[in-house]
KOLROGU-512442 format. One record per residue (C-alpha): x, y, z. Coordinates in nm, 4 decimals. Layout:
BEGIN
SITE         X         Y         Z
SITE         X         Y         Z
...
END
This chain:
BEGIN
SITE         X         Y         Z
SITE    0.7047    4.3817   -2.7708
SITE    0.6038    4.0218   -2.7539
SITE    0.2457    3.9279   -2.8246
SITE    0.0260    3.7004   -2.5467
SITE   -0.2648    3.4548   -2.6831
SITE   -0.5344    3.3939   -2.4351
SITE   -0.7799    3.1140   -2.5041
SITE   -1.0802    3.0598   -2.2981
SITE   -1.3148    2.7523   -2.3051
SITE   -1.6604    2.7713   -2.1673
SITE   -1.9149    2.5455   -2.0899
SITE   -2.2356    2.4753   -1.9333
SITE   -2.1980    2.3752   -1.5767
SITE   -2.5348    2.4361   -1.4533
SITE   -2.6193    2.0701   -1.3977
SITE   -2.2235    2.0033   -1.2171
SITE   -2.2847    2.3002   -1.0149
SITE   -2.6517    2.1539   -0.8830
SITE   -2.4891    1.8624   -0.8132
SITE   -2.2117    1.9754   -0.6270
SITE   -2.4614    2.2108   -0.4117
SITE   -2.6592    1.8533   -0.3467
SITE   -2.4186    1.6690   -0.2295
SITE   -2.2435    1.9265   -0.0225
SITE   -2.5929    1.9277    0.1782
SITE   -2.5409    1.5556    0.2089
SITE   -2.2091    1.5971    0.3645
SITE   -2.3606    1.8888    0.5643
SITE   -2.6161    1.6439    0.7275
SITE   -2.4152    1.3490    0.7497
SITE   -2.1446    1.5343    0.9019
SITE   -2.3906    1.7046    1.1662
SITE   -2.5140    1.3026    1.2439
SITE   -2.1820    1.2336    1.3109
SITE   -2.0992    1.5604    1.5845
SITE   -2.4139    1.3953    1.7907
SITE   -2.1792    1.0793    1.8202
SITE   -1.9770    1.1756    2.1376
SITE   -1.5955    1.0575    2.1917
SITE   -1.7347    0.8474    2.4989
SITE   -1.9979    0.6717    2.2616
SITE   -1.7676    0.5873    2.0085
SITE   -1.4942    0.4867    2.2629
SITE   -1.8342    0.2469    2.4006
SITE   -1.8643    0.1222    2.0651
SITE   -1.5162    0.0255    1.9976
SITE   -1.3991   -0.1408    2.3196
SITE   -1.7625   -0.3534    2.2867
SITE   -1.6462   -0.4262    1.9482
SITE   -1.2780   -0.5316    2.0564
SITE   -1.4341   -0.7780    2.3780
SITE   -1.6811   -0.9051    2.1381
SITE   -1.3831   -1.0111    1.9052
SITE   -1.1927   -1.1744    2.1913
SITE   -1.4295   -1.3372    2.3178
SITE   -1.4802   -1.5369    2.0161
SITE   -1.1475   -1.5595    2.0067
SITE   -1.1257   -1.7474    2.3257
SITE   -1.4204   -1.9006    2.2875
SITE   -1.2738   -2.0798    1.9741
SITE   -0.9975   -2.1638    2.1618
SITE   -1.1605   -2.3376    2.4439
SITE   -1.3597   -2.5226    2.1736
SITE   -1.0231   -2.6367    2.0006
SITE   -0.9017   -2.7255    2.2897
SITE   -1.1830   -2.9487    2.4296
SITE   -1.1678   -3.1205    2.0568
SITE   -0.7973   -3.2089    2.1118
SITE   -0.9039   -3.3623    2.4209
SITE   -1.1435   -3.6031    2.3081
SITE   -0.9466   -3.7060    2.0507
SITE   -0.6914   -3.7860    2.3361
SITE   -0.9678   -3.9778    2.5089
SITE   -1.0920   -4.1635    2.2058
SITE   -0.7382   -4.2797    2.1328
SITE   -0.6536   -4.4144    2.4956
SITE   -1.0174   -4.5917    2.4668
SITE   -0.8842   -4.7598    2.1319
SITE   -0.5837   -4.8500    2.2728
SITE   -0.7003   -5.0579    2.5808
SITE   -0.5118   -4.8017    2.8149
SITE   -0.8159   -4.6477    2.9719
SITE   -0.8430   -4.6498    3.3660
SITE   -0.9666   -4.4632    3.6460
SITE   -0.6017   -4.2695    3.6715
SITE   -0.5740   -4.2288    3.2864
SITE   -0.7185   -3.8767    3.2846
SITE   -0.5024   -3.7596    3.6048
SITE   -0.2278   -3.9079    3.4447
SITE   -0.2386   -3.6867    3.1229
SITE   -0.2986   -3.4012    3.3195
SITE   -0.0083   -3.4179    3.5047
SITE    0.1865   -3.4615    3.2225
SITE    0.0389   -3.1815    3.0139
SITE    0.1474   -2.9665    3.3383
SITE    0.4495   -3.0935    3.3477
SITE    0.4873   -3.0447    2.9459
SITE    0.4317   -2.6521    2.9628
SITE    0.7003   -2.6514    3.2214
SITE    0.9817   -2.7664    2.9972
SITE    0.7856   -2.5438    2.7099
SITE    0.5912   -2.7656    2.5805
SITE    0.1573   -2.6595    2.4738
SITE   -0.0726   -2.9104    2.5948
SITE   -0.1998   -2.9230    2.2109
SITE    0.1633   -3.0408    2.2107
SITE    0.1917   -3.2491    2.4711
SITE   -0.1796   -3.4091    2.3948
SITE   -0.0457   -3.4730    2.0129
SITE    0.2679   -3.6500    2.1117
SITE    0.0734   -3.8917    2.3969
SITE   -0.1650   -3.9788    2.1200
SITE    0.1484   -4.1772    1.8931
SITE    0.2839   -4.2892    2.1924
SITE   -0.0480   -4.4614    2.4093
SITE   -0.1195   -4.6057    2.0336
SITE    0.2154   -4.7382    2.0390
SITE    0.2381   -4.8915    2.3982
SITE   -0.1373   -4.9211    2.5500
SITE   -0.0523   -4.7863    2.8754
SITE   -0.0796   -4.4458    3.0064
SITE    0.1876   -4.4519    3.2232
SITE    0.4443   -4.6274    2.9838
SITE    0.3186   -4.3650    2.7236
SITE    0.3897   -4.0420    2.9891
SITE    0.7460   -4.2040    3.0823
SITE    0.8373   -4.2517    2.6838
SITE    0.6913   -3.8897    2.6419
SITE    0.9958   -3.7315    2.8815
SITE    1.2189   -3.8579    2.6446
SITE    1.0297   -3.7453    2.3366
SITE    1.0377   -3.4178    2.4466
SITE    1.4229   -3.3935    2.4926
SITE    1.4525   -3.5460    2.1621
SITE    1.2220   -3.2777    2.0019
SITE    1.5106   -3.0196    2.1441
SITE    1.8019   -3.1966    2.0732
SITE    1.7019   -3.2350    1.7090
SITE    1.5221   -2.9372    1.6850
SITE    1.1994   -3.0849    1.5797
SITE    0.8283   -3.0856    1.6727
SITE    0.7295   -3.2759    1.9782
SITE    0.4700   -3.4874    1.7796
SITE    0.7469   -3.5751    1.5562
SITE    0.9943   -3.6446    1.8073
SITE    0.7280   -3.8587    1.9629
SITE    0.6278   -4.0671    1.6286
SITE    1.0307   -4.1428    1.5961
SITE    1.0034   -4.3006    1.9875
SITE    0.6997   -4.4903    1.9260
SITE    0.8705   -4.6469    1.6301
SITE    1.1052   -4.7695    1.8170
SITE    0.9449   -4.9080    2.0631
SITE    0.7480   -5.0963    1.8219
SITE    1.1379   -5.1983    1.7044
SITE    1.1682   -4.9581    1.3902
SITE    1.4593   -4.7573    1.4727
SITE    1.5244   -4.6106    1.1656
SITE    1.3655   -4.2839    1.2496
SITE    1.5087   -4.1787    1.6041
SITE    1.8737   -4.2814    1.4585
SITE    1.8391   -4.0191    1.2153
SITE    1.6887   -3.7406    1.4546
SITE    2.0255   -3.8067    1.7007
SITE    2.3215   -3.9694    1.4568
SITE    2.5744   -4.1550    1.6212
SITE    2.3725   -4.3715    1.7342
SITE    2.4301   -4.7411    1.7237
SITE    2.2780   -4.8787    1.4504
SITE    2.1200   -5.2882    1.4795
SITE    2.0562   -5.2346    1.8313
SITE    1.7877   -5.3605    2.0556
SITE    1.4939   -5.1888    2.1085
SITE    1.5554   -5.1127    2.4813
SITE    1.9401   -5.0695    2.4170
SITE    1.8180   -4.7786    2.1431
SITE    1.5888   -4.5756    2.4007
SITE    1.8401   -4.6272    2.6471
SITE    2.0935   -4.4938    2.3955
SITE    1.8390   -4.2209    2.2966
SITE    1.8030   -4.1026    2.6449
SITE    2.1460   -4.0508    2.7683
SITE    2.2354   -3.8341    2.3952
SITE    1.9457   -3.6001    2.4567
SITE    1.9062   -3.5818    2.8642
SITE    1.8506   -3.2665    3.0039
SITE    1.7739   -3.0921    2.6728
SITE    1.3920   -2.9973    2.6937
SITE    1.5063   -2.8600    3.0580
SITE    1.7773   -2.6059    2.8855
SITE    1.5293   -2.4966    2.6382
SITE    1.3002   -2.4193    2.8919
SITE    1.5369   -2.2287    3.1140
SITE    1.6616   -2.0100    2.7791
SITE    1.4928   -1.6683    2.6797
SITE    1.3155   -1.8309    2.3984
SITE    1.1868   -2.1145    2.6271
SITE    1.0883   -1.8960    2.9158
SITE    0.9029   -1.6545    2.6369
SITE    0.7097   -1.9868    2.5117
SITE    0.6061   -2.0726    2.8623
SITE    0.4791   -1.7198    2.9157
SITE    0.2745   -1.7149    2.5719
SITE    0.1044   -2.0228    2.6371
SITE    0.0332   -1.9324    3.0082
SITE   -0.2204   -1.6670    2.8432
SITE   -0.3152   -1.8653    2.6404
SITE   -0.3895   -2.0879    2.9021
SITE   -0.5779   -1.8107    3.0676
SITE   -0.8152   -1.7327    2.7418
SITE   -0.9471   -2.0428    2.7071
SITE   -1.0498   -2.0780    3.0686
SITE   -1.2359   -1.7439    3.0069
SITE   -1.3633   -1.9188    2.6312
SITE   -1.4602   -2.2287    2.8172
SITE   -1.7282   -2.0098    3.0355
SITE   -1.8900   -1.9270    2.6724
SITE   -1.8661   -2.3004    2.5543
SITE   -2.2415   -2.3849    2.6663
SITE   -2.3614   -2.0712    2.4557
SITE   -2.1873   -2.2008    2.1277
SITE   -2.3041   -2.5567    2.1823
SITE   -2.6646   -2.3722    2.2196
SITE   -2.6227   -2.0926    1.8783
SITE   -2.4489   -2.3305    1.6978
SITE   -2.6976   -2.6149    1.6383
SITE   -2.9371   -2.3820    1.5614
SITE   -2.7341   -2.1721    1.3392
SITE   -2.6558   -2.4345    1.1375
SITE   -2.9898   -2.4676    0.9744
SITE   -3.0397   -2.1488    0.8731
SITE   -2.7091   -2.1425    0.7111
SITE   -2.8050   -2.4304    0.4910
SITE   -3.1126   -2.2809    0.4070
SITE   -2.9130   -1.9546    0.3285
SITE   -2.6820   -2.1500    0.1286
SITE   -3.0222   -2.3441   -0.0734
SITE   -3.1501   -2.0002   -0.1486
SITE   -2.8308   -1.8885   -0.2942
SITE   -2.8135   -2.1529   -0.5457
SITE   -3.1758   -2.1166   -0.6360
SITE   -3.1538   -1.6896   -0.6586
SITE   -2.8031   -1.6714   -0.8585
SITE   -2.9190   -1.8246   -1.1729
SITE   -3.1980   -1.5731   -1.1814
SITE   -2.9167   -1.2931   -1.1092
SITE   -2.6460   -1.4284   -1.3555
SITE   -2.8076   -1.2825   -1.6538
SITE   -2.8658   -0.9394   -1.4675
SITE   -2.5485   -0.9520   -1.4011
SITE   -2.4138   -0.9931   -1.7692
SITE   -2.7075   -0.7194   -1.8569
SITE   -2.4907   -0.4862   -1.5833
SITE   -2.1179   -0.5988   -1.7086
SITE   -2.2111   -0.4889   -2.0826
SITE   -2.3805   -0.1411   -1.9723
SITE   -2.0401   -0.0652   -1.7715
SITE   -1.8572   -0.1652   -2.0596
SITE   -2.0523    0.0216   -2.2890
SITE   -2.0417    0.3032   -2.0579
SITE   -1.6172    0.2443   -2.0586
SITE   -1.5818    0.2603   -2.4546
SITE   -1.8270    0.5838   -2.4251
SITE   -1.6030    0.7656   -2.1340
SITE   -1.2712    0.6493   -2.3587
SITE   -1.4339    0.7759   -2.6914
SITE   -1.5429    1.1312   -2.4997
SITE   -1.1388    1.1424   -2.3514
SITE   -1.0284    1.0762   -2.7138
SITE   -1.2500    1.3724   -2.8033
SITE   -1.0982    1.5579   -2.5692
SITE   -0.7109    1.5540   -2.6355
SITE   -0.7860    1.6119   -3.0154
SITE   -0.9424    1.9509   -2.9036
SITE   -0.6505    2.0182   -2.6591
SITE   -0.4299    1.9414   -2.9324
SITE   -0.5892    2.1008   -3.1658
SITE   -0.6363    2.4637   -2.9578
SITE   -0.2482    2.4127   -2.8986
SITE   -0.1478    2.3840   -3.2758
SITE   -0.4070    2.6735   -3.3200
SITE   -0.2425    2.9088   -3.0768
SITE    0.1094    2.8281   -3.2055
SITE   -0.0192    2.9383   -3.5711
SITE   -0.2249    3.2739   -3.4417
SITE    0.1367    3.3303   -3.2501
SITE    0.2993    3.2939   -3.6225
SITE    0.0688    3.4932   -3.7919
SITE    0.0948    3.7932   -3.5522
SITE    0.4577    3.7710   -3.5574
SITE    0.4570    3.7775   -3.9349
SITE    0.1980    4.0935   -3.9257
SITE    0.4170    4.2987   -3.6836
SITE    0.4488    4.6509   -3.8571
SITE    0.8041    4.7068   -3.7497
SITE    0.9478    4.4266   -3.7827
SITE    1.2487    4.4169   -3.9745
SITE    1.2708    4.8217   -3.9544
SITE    1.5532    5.0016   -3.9935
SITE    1.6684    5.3752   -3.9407
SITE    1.7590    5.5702   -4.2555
SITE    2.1078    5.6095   -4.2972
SITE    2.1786    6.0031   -4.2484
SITE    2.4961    6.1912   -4.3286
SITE    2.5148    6.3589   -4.0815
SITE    2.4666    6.1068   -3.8478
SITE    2.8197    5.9717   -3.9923
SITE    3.1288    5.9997   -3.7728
SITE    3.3452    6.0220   -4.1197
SITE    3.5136    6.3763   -4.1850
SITE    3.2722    6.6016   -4.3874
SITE    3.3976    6.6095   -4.7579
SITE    3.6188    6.9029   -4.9309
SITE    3.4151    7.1862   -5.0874
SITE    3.3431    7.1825   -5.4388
SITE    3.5757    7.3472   -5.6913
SITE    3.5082    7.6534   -5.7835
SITE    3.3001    7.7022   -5.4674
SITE    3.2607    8.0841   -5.3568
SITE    3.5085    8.1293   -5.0767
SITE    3.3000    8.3966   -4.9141
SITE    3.0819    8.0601   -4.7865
SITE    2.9987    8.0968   -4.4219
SITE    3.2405    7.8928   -4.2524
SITE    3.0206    7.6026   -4.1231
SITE    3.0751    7.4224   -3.7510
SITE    3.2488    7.0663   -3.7994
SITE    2.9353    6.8212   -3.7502
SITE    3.0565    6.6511   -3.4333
SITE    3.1542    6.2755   -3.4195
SITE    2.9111    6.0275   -3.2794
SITE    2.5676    5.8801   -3.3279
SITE    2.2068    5.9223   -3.2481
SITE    1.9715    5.6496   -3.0912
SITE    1.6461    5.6214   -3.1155
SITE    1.3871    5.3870   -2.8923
SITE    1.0856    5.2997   -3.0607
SITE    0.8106    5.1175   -2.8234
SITE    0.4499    4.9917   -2.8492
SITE    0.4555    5.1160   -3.2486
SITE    0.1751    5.0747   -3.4446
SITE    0.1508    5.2803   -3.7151
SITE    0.4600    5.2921   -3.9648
SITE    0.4175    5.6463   -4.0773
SITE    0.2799    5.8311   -3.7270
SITE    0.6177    5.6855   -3.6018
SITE    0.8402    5.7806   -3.9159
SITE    0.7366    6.1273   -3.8538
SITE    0.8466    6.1349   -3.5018
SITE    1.1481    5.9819   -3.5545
SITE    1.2241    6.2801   -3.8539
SITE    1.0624    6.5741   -3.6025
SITE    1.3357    6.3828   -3.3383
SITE    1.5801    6.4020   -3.5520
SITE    1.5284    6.7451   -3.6921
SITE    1.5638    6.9132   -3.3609
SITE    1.8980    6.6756   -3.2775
SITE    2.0048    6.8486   -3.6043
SITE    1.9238    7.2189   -3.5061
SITE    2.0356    7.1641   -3.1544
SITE    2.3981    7.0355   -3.2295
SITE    2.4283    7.2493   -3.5829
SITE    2.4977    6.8629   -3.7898
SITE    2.3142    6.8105   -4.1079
SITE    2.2341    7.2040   -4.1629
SITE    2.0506    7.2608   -4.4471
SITE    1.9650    6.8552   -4.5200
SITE    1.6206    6.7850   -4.5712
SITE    1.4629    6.5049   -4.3402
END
C-alpha cells in the first residue's frame, strides 16, 4: 500500500498572534469612528470639497483672464492707438470673435500683433476679420494667422503667401490683403456654423460663465495673496536652513533600511535552503521506506498442485491396488495479501489458506504445505 510522509513545522507565534489581536482592536475602533460619519456628512464633505475646487478653478480663470487684458491695454498704450473708444472697440470685437468661434484669449492675442503693427484700433479690428478667416482657411491659430497679416501690412508678405498659396507673389501690400481676403472670405463663418465650431462656441460660453463667477472672488485673491506670499518665502528660508540638518538623518535612515533589506534577503535565503532541504529529506525517508517494505518483491511458492499440467504416470512397479485418486482439477488459486507486516504471520495464512483450498477440492492430497 503506498506510504504518506507528513512533515510539520512549528514555531513560536506568540508575539504575531499579540500583534494581530492589537491591531484588529485598531481596526475595531477606527472602523466604529468611521459608522459615526453619516452618508449625509460625507456627501457635505465632498460636494464642499468639489465647490471649493471650482471655485479656484474659476477664480484662476478670471485672474488669467484680467492678465490677458492688461497686456492688451499696455500694448494699445505702446502703440499710440489708445482713445476713449479703444476699450469698446475690443470688446465688440472679442464678441464678435466668439461668434465665428473664436476665445477672447484668442481674439485679445491676435489684436495685440495687429494694433502693434498698425497703431489704430479700428484698422487693427478690420485687419483682425480677415485674420480670422485666414486662421480657418489654413488651419492655423488665430495669433498666427494674425502675425502673417501684420507682416504684410508692414510689406513682408512672405508669410501670408505661404498660409494661402496661389497667391501672387511681388505684389503690393494692399493688392496682397485684398488678394488674401477674397481666397479666404467666408471661412471663419463656415467653421462656426459646423458641429465642431458650434461645440467651440458652446465650450467657451461656460467658460465665459466661470470666470464671471471667478471674477466675484478676484478681490479675495488680491487680499490672500499678498499676504501669502511672505510666509511662503519664509517657508521656503526655513527649508533651506532645516534640510542640511536632516540630510545626514536621512543617510543614517537609508543605511538602516538597507541594512534591514540585506537582513530580510539573508533570513529568505535561510528559508528556501530549509524548504529545500525538508523536500530532499522527505524524498529520501520516501526511499528508505520503500526499500524497507517487508513484501516487497514477494512471491507465492510454486505448488504442484496448483499446476494446470496433467498429473504424472505412476511409478513402475507401483501396487495397483492404489486408491484410485480424483484428477486434481485445472486452474489456479489467488491469493490477496493487504496491509502485511509481518513475513511469517502472513506465510502461515497463506499455507492454512491454501491447505483448506487443498482439502476442499481433493488437489495436492497428501503434499505437505
Amino acid at each position: 500500500m503506498p506510504l504518506g510522509l507528513t512533515v510539520d513545522i512549528n514555531g513560536n507565534s506568540a508575539n504575531l498572534d499579540a500583534a494581530l489581536d492589537k491591531s484588529k482592536g485598531k481596526v475595531g475602533g477606527f472602523g466604529s469612528a468611521l459608522g459615526g460619519i453619516t452618508p449625509l456628512a460625507l456627501g457635505a464633505a465632498a460636494g464642499v470639497g468639489i465647490a471649493a475646487a471650482a471655485i479656484v478653478g474659476m477664480t484662476t480663470a478670471a485672474a488669467a483672464d484680467r492678465d490677458e487684458q492688461q497686456k492688451l491695454e499696455q500694448a494699445i498704450k505702446a502703440a499710440g492707438a489708445a482713445t476713449a473708444t479703444s476699450t469698446k472697440q475690443v470688446e465688440d470685437a472679442i464678441a464678435a470673435g466668439q461668434e465665428r468661434a473664436f476665445t477672447d484669449s484668442e481674439t485679445r492675442a491676435g489684436l495685440e500683433h495687429l494694433v502693434t503693427a498698425t497703431g489704430d484700433v479700428t484698422e487693427a479690428t478690420e485687419l483682425l476679420k480677415l485674420a480670422q478667416d485666414v486662421a480657418r482657411k489654413a488651419g492655423v491659430s488665430l495669433e498666427d494667422a494674425s502675425k502673417a497679416v501684420a507682416k504684410a501690412h508692414a510689406g513682408q508678405t512672405g508669410a501670408l503667401q505661404k498660409l494661402l498659396p496661389g497667391m501672387q507673389k511681388g505684389a503690393t501690400t494692399a493688392l496682397t490683403l485684398t488678394n488674401a481676403t477674397m481666397l479666404a472670405r467666408g471661412q471663419a463663418d463656415l467653421y462656426a456654423k459646423s458641429a465642431a465650431g458650434m461645440g467651440a462656441r458652446a465650450s467657451d460660453a461656460f467658460g465665459e460663465i466661470g470666470e464671471t463667477v471667478g471674477s466675484a472672488f478676484l478681490p479675495v485673491l488680491d487680499e490672500v495673496l499678498p499676504a501669502l506670499i511672505p510666509v511662503v518665502q519664509q517657508l521656503g528660508k526655513l527649508v533651506s536652513a532645516v534640510l542640511p540638518l536632516l540630510i545626514p538623518l536621512v543617510k543614517v535612515l537609508a543605511a538602516a533600511l538597507g541594512g534591514v533589506a540585506r537582513v530580510l534577503t539573508t533570513v529568505v535565503g535561510w528559508l528556501v535552503k530549509l524548504v529545500e532541504w525538508i523536500v530532499k529529506a522527505a524524498q529520501k525517508v520516501g526511499g528508505l521506506l520503500d526499500k524497507l517494505n517487508p513484501l516487497k518483491g514477494f512471491k507465492l511458492p510454486s505448488l504442484p498442485f496448483l499446476s494446470s499440467a496433467p498429473a504424472p504416470a505412476a511409478a513402475a512397479g507401483a501396487s495397483s491396488r492404489a486408491a484410485p485418486r480424483a484428477a486434481a482439477p485445472s486452474g489456479g488459486v489467488t491469493v490477496n495479501v493487504y496491509g502485511a507486516i509481518d513475513p511469517e504471520a502472513t506465510a502461515r495464512q497463506i499455507r492454512r489458506i491454501l491447505a483448506g483450498h487443498a482439502v476442499r477440492t481433493g488437489a495436492g492430497a497428501g503434499v505437505g504445505i
